[in-house]
N, C-alpha and C positions, 0 to 999 in steps of 0.2 A: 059439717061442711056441706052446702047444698052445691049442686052441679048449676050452672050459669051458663047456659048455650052462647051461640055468637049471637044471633039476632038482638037475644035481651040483652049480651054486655054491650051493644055498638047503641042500642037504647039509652043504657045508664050512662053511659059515658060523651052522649049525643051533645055538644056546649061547653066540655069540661074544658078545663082551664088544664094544662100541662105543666106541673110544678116541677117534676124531673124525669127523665130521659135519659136513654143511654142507647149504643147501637143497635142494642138488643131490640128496644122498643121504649114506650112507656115505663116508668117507676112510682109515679105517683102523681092524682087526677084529683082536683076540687072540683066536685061536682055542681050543676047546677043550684042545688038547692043548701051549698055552701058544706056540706058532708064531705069524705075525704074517699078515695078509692086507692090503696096499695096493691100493688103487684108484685110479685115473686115469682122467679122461674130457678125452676132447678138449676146450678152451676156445673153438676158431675153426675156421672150417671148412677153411680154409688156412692150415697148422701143418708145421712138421716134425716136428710126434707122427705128420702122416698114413706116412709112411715112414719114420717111427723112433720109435716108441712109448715112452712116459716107464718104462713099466714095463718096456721093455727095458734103456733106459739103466742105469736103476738096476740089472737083473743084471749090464750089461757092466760097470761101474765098479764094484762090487762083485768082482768078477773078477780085473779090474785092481788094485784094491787087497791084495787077496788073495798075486797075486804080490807085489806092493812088500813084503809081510809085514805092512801094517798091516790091524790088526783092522777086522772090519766087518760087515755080517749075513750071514750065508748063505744063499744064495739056494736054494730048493728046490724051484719051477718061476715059472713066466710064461707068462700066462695070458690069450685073449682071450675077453672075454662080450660075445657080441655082441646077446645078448636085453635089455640094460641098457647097450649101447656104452660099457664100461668094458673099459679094459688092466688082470691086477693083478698083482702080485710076490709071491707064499706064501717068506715067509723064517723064518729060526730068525733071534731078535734078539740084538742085541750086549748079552752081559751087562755091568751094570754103571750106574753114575748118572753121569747128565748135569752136565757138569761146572757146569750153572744150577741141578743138584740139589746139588752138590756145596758149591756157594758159600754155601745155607743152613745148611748143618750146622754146628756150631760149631768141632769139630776137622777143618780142611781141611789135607792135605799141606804141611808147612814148604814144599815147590821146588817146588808144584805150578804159580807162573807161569813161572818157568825150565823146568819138563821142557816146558811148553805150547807156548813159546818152540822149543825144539829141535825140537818134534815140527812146526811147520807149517814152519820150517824144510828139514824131513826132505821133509815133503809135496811143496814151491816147488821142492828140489833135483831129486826123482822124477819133474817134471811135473804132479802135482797141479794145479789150480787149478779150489778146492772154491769156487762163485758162494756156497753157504748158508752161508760159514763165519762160526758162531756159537755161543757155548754153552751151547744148546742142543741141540746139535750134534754134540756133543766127550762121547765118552764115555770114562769113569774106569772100569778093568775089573778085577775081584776081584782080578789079579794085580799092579794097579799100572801099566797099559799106558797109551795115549790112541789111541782108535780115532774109528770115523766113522759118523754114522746119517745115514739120508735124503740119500742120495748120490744123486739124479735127476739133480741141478742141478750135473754138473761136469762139467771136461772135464782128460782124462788124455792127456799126451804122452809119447812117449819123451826130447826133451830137457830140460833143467832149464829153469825159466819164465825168462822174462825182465822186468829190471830193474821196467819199467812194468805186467806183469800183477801183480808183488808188490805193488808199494804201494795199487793196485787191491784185492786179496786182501787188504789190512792195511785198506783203508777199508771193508771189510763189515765185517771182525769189530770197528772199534769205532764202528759206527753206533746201535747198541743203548747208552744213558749207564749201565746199570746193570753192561753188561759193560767199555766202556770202560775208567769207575773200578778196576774191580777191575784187567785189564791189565795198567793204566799206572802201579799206587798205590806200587810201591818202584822201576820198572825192569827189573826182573830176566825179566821178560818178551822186551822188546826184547834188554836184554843176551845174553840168551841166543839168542836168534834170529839174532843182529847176527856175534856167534863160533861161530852152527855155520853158516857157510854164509858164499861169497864173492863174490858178485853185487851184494849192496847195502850200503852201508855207512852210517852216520848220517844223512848229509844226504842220504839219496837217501828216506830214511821221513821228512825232517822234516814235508813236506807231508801226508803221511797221518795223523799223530799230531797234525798242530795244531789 
């Protein structure tokens, strides 16, 4: 994490575009040169941001995913301002629409809930377990891929999750009813999830999907 005085952050951020905001201040800036700038400020004063900073995490799991092969932003430094006691992560973002962008469009991928299905799948089997998984989340990339944004909020193991962190991870993504419906609307979601991967099998989601 390099320290970032105010001079140079009011520099980088000199044009930026303001994507989200909150009383606090700033939450996240597209920089001129189309890059991304997040900010993070401690919430309490006794946190495990104090000795692990949010904008770290999000490089290291970013990182982390990176080896797994799955897509996800690039991180191109992290950053501490301490004249505004924010952490932030400068990334290049992951091309492509959210797969909540993707739901409005009219022509959505025929297998797009079956590849969905394989892809958290693939996540569960690597260790993954993404707490924001949501999609809005879930990004759909010019080549066809399913990658990952705002990755603060996870934690990444060497072995595959277990039985109980899945169906956990199956009851975030369908706490939102607008994501739910779509999901759950032929199957093919589950189905898919259910045959790539051998840890859970029907009755062990029934509780999560009811």
């Amino acid at each position: 994490m390099q320290a970032l005085d105010h001079a140079r952050y009011l520099a980088l951020r000199e044009g930026a575009h303001v994507l989200e905001a909150d009383g606090t201040g700033d939450k996240v800036l597209r920089l001129r040169d189309g890059s991304m700038l997040k900010l993070f400020r401690r919430k309490r004063l006794i946190s495990s941001a104090a000795w692990y900073p949010y904008a770290q995490r999000f490089a290291d799991n970013c990182q982390a995913l990176a080896e797994r092969a799955i897509p996800c932003p690039q991180v191109l430094a992290v950053y501490r301002i301490a004249e505004i006691a924010r952490d932030a992560v400068h990334y290049d973002p992951l091309p492509g629409d959210t797969l909540r962008q993707v739901l409005e469009q009219p022509d959505q991928p025929a297998e797009l809930r079956a590849q969905l299905g394989r892809f958290i799948a693939r996540l569960h089997d690597t260790g993954v377990y993404f707490r924001s998984a949501h999609m809005g989340n879930v990004v759909l990339t010019p080549e066809g891929a399913l990658g990952l944004i705002d990755v603060a909020d996870m934690r990444i193991g060497r072995a595959s999750l277990r039985r109980s962190q899945r169906q956990r991870n199956f009851r975030h993504m369908l706490r939102y009813a607008q994501d739910r419906q779509w999901l759950l609307a032929d199957g093919s979601f589950v189905e898919a999830y259910l045959a790539s991967q051998q840890v859970c099998g029907p009755q062990d989601l029934a509780s999560a999907l009811a």
